[in-house]
Structure formats: C-alpha cells, structure tokens
C-alpha positions in Angstrom: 95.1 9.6 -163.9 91.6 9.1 -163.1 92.2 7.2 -160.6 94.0 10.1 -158.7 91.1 12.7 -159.7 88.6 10.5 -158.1 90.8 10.2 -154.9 90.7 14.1 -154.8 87.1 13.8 -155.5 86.3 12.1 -152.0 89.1 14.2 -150.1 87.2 17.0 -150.5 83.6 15.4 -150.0 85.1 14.0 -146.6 86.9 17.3 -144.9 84.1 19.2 -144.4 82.5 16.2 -141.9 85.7 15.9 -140.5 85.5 19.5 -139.7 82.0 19.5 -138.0 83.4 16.5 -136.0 86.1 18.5 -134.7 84.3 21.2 -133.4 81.0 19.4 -131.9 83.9 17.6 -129.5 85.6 21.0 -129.1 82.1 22.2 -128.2 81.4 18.8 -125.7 85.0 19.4 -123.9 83.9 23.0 -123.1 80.4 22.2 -121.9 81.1 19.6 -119.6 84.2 21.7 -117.7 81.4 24.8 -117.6 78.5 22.0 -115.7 81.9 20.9 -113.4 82.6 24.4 -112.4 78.8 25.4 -111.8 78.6 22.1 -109.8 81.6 23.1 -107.4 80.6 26.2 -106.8 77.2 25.0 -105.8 78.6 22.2 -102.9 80.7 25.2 -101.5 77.7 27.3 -101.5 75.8 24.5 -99.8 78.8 24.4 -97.2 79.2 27.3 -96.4 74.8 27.9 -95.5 75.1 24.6 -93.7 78.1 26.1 -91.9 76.1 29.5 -91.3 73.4 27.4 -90.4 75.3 25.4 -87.5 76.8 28.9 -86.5 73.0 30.0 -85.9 71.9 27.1 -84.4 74.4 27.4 -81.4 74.1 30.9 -81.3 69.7 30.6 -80.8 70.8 27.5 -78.4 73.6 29.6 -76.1 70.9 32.2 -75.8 68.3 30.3 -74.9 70.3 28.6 -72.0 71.2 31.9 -70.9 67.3 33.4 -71.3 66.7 29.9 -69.0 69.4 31.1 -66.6 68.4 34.6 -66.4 64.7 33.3 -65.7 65.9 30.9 -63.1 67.7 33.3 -61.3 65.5 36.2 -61.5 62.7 33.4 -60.3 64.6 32.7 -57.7 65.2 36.0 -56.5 61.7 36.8 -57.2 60.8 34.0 -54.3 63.7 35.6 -52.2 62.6 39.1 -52.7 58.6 38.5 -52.0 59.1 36.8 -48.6 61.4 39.8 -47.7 59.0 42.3 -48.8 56.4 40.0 -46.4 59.1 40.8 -43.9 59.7 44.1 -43.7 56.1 45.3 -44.3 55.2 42.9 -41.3 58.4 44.6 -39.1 57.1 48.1 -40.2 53.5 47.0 -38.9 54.9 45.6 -35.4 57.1 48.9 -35.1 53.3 50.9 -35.9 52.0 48.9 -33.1 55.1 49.5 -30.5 54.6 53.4 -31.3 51.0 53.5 -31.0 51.3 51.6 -27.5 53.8 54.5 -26.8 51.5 57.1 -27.7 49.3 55.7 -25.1 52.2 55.5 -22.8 53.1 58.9 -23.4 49.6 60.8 -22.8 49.7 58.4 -19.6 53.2 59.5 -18.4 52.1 63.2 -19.2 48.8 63.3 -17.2 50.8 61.3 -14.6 53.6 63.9 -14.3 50.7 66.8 -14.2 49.3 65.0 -11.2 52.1 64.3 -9.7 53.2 67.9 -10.2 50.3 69.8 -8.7 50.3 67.0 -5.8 53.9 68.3 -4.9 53.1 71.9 -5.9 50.1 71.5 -3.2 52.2 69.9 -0.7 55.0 72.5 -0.8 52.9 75.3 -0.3 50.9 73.9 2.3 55.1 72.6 4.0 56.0 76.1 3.5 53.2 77.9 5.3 53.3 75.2 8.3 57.7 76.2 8.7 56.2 79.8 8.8 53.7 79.3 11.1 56.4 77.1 13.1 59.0 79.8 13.2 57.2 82.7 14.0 54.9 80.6 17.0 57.1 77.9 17.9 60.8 79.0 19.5 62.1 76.6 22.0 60.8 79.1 24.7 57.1 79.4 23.5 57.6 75.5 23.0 58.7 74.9 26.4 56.3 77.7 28.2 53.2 75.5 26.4 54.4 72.5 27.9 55.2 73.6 30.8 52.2 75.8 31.5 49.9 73.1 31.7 47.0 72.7 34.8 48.7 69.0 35.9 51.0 66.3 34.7 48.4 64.7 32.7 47.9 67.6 30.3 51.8 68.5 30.3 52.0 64.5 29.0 49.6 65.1 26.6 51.2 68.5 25.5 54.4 66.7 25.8 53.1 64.1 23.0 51.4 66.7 20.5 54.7 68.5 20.6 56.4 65.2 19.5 53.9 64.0 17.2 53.4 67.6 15.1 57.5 67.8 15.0 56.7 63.7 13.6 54.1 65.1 11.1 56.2 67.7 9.8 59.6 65.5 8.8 56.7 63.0 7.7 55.5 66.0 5.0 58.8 66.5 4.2 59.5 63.1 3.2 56.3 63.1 1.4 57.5 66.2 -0.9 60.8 64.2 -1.4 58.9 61.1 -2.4 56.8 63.2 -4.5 60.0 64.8 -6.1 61.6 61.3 -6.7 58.5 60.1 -8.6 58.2 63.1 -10.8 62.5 62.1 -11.6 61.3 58.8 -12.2 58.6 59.4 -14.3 59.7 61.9 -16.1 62.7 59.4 -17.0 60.3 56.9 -18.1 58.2 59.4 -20.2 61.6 61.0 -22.1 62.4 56.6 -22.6 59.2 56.3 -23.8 60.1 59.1 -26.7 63.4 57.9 -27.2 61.7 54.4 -27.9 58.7 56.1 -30.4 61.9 58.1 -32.0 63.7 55.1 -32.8 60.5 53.4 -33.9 60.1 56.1 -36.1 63.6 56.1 -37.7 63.4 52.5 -38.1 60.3 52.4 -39.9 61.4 55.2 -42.3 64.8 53.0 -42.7 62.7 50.1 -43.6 60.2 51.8 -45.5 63.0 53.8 -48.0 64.7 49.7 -48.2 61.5 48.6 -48.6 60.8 50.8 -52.4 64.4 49.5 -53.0 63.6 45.9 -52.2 59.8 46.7 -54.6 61.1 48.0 -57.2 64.2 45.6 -57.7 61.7 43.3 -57.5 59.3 44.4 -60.2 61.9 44.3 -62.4 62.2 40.9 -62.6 59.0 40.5 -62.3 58.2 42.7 -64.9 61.4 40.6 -67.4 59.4 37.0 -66.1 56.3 38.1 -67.3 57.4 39.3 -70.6 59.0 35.6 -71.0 56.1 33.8 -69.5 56.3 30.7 -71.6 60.1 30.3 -70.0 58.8 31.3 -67.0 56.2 28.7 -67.0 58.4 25.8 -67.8 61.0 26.7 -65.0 57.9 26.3 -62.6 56.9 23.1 -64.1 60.2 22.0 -63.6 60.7 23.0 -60.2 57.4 21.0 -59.6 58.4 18.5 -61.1 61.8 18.1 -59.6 60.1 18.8 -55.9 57.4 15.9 -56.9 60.2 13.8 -57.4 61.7 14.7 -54.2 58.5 14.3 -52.3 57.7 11.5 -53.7 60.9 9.8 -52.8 60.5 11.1 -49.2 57.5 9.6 -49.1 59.2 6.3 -50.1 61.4 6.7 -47.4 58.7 7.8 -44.9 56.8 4.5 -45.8 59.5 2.1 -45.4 60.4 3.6 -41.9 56.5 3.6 -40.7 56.9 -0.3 -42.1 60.5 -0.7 -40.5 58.6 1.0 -37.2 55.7 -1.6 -37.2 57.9 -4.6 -37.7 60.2 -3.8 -34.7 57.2 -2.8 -32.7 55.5 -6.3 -33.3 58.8 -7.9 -32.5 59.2 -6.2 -29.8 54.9 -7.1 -28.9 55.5 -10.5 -29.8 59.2 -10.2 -27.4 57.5 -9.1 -24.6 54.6 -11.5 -25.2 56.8 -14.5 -25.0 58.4 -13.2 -22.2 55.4 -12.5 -20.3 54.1 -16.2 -20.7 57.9 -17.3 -19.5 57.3 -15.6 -16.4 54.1 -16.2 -15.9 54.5 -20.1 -16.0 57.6 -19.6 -13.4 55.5 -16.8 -11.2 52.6 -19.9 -11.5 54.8 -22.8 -10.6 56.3 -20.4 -7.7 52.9 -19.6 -6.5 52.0 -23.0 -6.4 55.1 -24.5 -4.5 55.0 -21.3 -1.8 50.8 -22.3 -1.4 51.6 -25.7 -1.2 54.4 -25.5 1.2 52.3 -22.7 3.7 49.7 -25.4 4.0 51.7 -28.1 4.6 53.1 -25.9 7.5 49.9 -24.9 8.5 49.0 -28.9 8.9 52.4 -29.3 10.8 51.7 -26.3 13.6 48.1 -27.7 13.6 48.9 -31.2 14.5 52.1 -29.6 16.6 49.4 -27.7 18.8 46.9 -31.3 19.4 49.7 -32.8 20.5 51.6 -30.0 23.0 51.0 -30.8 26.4 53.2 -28.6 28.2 52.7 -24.5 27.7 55.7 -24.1 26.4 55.2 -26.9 23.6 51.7 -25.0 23.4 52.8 -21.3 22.7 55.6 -22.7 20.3 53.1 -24.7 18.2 50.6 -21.4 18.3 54.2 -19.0 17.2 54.4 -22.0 14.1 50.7 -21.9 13.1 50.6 -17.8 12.9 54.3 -18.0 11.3 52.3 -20.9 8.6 49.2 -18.7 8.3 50.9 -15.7 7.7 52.9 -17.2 4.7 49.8 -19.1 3.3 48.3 -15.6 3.2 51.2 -14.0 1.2 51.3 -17.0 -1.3 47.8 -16.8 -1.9 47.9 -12.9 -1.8 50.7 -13.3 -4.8 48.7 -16.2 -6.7 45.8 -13.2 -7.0 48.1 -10.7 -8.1 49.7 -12.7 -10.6 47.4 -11.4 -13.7 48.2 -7.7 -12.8 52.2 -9.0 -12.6 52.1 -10.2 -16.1 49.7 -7.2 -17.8 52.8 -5.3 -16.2 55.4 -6.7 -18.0 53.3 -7.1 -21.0 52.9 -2.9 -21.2 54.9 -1.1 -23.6 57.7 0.8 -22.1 58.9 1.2 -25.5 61.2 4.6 -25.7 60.1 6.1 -28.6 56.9 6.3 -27.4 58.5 8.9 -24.7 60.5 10.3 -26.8 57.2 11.0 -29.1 55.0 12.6 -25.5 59.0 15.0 -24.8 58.6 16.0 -28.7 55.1 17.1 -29.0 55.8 18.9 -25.5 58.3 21.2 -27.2 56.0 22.1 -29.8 56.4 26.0 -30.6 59.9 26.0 -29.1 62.4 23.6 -31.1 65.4 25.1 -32.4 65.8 26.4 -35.9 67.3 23.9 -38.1 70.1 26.0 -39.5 73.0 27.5 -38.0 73.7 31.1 -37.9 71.5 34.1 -39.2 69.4 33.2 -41.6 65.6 34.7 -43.6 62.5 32.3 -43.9 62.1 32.4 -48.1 59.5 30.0 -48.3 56.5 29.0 -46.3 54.6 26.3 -46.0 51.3 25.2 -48.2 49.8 26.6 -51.6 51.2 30.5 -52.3 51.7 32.9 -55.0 54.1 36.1 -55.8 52.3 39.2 -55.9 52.5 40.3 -59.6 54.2 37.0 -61.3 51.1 35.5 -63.6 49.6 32.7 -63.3 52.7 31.4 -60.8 51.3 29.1 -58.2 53.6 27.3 -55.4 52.5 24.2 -53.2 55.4 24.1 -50.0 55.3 21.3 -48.2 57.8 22.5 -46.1 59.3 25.5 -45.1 62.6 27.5 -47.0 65.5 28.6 -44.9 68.0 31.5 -46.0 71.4 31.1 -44.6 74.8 33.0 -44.4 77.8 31.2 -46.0 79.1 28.3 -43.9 75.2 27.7 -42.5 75.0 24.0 -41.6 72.1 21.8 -40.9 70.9 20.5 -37.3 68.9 18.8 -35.3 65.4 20.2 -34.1 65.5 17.3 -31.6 67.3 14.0 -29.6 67.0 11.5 -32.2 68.2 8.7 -34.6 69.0 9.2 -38.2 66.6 6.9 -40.2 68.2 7.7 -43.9 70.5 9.6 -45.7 70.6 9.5 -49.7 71.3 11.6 -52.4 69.1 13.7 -54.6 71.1 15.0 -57.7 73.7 17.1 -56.2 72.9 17.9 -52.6 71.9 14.7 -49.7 69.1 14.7 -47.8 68.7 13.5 -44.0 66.2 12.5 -42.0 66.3 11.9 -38.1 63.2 9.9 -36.3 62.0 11.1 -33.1 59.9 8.5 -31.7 56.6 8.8 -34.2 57.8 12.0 -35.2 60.3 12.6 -38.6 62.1 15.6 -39.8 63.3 15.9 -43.2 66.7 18.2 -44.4 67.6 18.8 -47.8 69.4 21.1 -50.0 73.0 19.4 -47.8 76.4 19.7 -49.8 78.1 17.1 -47.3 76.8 15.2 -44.3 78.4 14.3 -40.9 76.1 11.6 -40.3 75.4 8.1 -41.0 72.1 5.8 -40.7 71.4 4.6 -37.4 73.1 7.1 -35.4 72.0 9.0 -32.1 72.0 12.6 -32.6 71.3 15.2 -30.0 69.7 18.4 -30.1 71.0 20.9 -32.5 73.6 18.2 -33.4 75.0 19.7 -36.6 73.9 16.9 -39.6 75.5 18.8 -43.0 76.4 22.1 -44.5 73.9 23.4 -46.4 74.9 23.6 -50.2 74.5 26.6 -52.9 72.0 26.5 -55.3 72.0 27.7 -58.6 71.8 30.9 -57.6 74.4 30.8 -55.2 72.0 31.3 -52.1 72.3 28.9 -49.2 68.6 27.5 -48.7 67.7 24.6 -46.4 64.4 22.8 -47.3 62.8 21.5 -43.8 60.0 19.6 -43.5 58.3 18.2 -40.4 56.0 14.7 -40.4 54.3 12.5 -37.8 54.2 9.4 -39.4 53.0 10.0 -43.3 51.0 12.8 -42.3 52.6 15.7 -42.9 52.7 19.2 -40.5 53.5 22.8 -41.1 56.9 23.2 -39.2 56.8 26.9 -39.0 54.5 25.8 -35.8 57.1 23.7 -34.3 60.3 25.8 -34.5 60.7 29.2 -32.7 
C-alpha cells in the first residue's frame, strides 16, 4: 500500500515537466516553419528586384543605342545639311552676280536702243524730206531737161554721173534706215533676253532662298537635339576620328609600301639598264675597234696600191680605194667619239610612269569626278567646323562625295590598281598613276583586282550605304606620301 501511494506521489511530481516539455517543442515546431516562410518570401522578393533590375538594365541599354543612333544620324545629316546650306547660299550669291551683270546689261541695251532710235528717227526725217524734194523737183522730164541742157558733153557727163550717184546716195540712205531698223529688232531682242535672264535669276534665287530657311531650320534642329546631348555627341566624333585615323593610317601603310615597291623596281630597272649599257658598250667598243682597225688597214692597202700603179688607170683606181679607206676610217673614228653619248642614251630613263606622272599633272583642274551620276560635295578637304554644333572640329583629308542610288566609283585617270583591301564593311581601292595615287573608299563591291590597267573613268566599285543610308564616296588624292587637296584636281 505504500508502495502504491508513493508511486502516485512521483506521477504527479513528473506530469507537470512533461507538460512544459510538450509545449516548448510545440512552441520550436511553430517557430522554425514561421523563419522558413519569412525566408521564402524574401529569395522571391530578391528575384523578382533582380528581375526588375535586368528589365531596367536593357530598357537604359536599348535606349541608349537608340540615343547613339539618333545622334549618328542627325550628325550625319548635320554634315550633309551644312555643305548644302554652303551650296545654296553660294548659288544664290553667283545668281546676285549674273543679275547685277544684267543690270549693267540692261541700262546698256536701254541707252543703246535710245541712240539707236534717235539715229533712225534723224535719218527718216532727213529720207523723207530728200523723197519730197525728189518728187516735187525731180520728174523724168526735169531730170532729163538738166542733163540734157548742159553747155558740152563734158558737163552733160558730169550731170550724167551726179544724177546716178544722188539716185546711189538715196537707196544707200534707205538701206541705212533698214539697217538702223534691224539693229533696233536686234537689240531690242537682246535687251527683253537680258530681262527674261534677271527674271529667272530672280525666281531662282527666291526658290532657293524659301528651300534655303527649310534646309536652316531642319538643320538647327538637330543641331539644336546634338547640342543638348553633347557628351554623345562628342564620343560619336571621337569615334569617327578615331575610325578615320585608323583608315588613314592604314592608307598610309599602303602608300609606304607602294613608294618602297616603286623604288625597288625603279633601281631594278637603274641597275637593268646599267648592265645593259655596259653590255653594249663593250660590243659598241670592240666594234669600233675592229671597223678602225680594218679602215687603216685599207688605208695602208690603197696607200701602197697607189706607190706601186704605174699605169693611170692602176693610178685613179688606187686614188678611188684610198678616198673609199679614208672615208670609212673617218666614220669609225667619228663613231668611237660618239660612243659615250650612245651609252648615256640608253642609260636615260624612258621609264613610263614617269610620262604618265608629266600627262597627269597636265590635267590638273580638269580630271573627271570620281563618282558616277549626280551627286553633292558633303565634305571638303582640311580642318572645318558646322556652324552652331559646339565644340565639333573635323580634319578631311579628302574630299566627301554624295551620290544617287546605284553611284559607282571610277577612275580620275589611265592607271594601275596598286591595292584593294577591306576596311570593316566597305573596300577601298587605290590606282597609281605614275608618282601620283588616288585613294576610293566607302565601296560595297569592287570590279577590280591588283595589278590591273584601268582607263579613265573605268568604273572600280559601287559605292556602299552608310549608316545612314546615304551613298558617300571618300576620295583622296596623293603624290607619293604627300598628300593634296583633290577638290583642285577634279572639275
């Protein structure tokens, strides 16, 4: 029995712990599934800002390549835009010029026709009052009364010839008048050409000037967008300088191995000519020497021929053998004396790029344009800026040309290709002309290989598009490594 009491005694000492046990694992459970949740929630929530992140990242990227495009194009429309504005204002200043010559024309024509008018106004009158005079004094019976009314024959001669000579004089007025009548026609002609001309000069320069404030103010809008994005407009200039160092440069490369290429085959060709010149001489030498040595060996012959003749005709046959033996000692020596200038002759350079150098720099001012079709000059050559871009400077070191769709690339000049090679996506070619080189790039395709002749205006390429779809040929013009501005060369 008390055995059982203290059993009971313990049970209830020990349920009380094992009731705090339960609940502090109860309590455990719950907390750790509350820190799970929380911790899930907080990777999704770190997903989906990374996610919003990426989203943002592309978005800022996507519109910064298309702030970069926009630049570029507006840049390069900018370019385009400024050299037409050049254009026109200079075509609106060479129509000012044509119409002020014409206003000199005009007041010219205009005092002409006044002259001209009281000249025939003065003649008529003067034509008029002599037909009066003529019909009221002059019938054919009065005429033939004073003719025949004269003292003698002498005087009725002389009557005779004033008769003829005043009817002379008066068809002679009368074709004066006509004259007179035809120049007024003709000069009035000229003077109502000379206003149809100022007219259309007129109506030309108000065409130009209305495109013109089109042409301005499309262009200060992107002028305006460029500068309020100078930093972007900036870097697209330092990358088109860079990219047209890197072009340069590499033409200059090129240049330098074909001025090197040039000089070796030149000294080949020195040391060629050289070797043949001492050839020849030794054979012209040796020739000499055998056509000397043979004419006085003659000349002995006919010498001792003549002391020994006895008969005349012995005599005038050894005198025909010693002029025939002196005549040809006299050529060989003649040709040993002329030997040096012989052999500076063949030494000379007959070399035909040097002529082809003389016919190129005689065509200076008049070569063709290097592009086919119409085109619009959109970028000159040497240091330039665009009126109203900041801080935007350019250094050309050729010249831009603007072509229609299809334009291709040609030859300025006879020629051989020296190089072709590809500069990211377009080719560039360049042709020698004796010391001379020309240089064409911005080419989609080429129709020419290295080595090969090409003739004047020889189509080379097409010309490719650029990123702005525009057609533009890049030209450039060199003697040697120096380089010159080609807008002096073409016409």
């Amino acid at each position: 029995m008390r055995r059982y009491i203290l059993l009971f005694i313990f049970a209830s000492l020990m349920l009380p712990s094992i009731g705090q046990t339960g609940k502090k694992t109860t309590r455990t459970v719950r907390k750790s599934k509350t820190t799970a949740i929380k911790k899930t929630g907080s990777i999704n929530q770190l997903r989906t800002e990374r996610k919003n992140m990426q989203t943002k990242i592309k978005s800022s990227k996507r519109q910064s390549e298309s702030l970069n495009r926009m630049i570029k194009q507006n840049l390069d429309s900018v370019f385009i835009l400024d050299r037409q504005i050049t254009e026109v204002q200079q075509d609106v200043m060479k129509h000012q010029a044509e119409i002020k010559v014409l206003d000199g024309r005009i007041v010219a024509l205009q005092e002409q026709m006044e002259k001209l008018q009281n000249e025939l106004n003065d003649k008529k009158s003067k034509y008029a009052n002599a037909l009066k005079y003529v019909r009221k004094h002059h019938s054919i019976q009065e005429k033939m009364m004073f003719i025949f009314s004269a003292e003698n024959l002498s005087q009725m001669l002389r009557r005779l010839r004033y008769m003829r000579e005043y009817s002379a004089f008066q068809k002679a007025q009368g074709q004066i008048i006509l004259d007179k009548q035809r120049e007024i026609k003709n000069t009035r002609n000229e003077l109502l050409d000379a206003k149809s001309k100022k007219a259309y000069n007129l109506a030309e320069i108000q065409k130009k000037q209305q495109a013109l404030v089109g042409i301005k103010s499309n262009c200060q809008v992107k002028i305006d967008y460029l500068n309020k994005n100078l930093k972007q407009v900036e870097a697209q200039i330092a990358e088109y300088q860079k990219r047209d160092k890197e072009l340069n440069d590499q033409i200059d490369r090129l240049v330098q191995m074909e001025i090197e290429a040039a000089r070796k085959r030149a000294e080949a060709e020195r040391k060629r000519k050289e070797a043949e010149a001492k050839r020849r001489a030794e054979e012209l030498r040796k020739e000499n020497e055998r056509r000397l040595k043979l004419a006085k060996e003659n000349e002995r012959r006919a010498r001792e021929a003549k002391k020994s003749a006895k008969s005349s005709e012995e005599k005038e046959k050894a005198e025909r053998m010693m002029e025939k033996a002196k005549s040809e000692l006299d050529a060989a020596e003649k040709s040993r004396r002329e030997e040096k200038n012989v052999i500076e002759a063949w030494k000379s350079d007959s070399r035909s790029d040097s002529k082809l150098s003389t016919n190129f720099v005689n065509n200076k001012g008049r070569l063709p344009m290097p592009i086919t079709g119409s085109y619009t000059v959109v970028g000159h050559y040497g240091r330039y800026t665009v009126k109203g871009l900041k801080n935007v400077q350019l250094d050309n070191k050729g010249m831009d040309i603007k072509g229609r769709d299809g334009a291709c690339a040609r030859a300025v000049f006879d020629g051989e290709v020296s190089s072709v090679f590809q500069y990211g996506p377009s080719y560039i070619v360049m042709v020698r002309h004796g010391s001379y080189i020309s240089v064409y790039s911005g080419l989609s395709s080429v129709s020419v290989t290295k080595g090969m002749k090409v003739r004047t205006r020889q189509t080379l390429g097409n010309v490719g598009e650029d990123a702005s779809g525009n057609r533009i040929l890049h030209f450039q013009l060199r003697k040697e490594s120096t380089r010159l501005n080609p807008e002096q060369w073409v016409r």
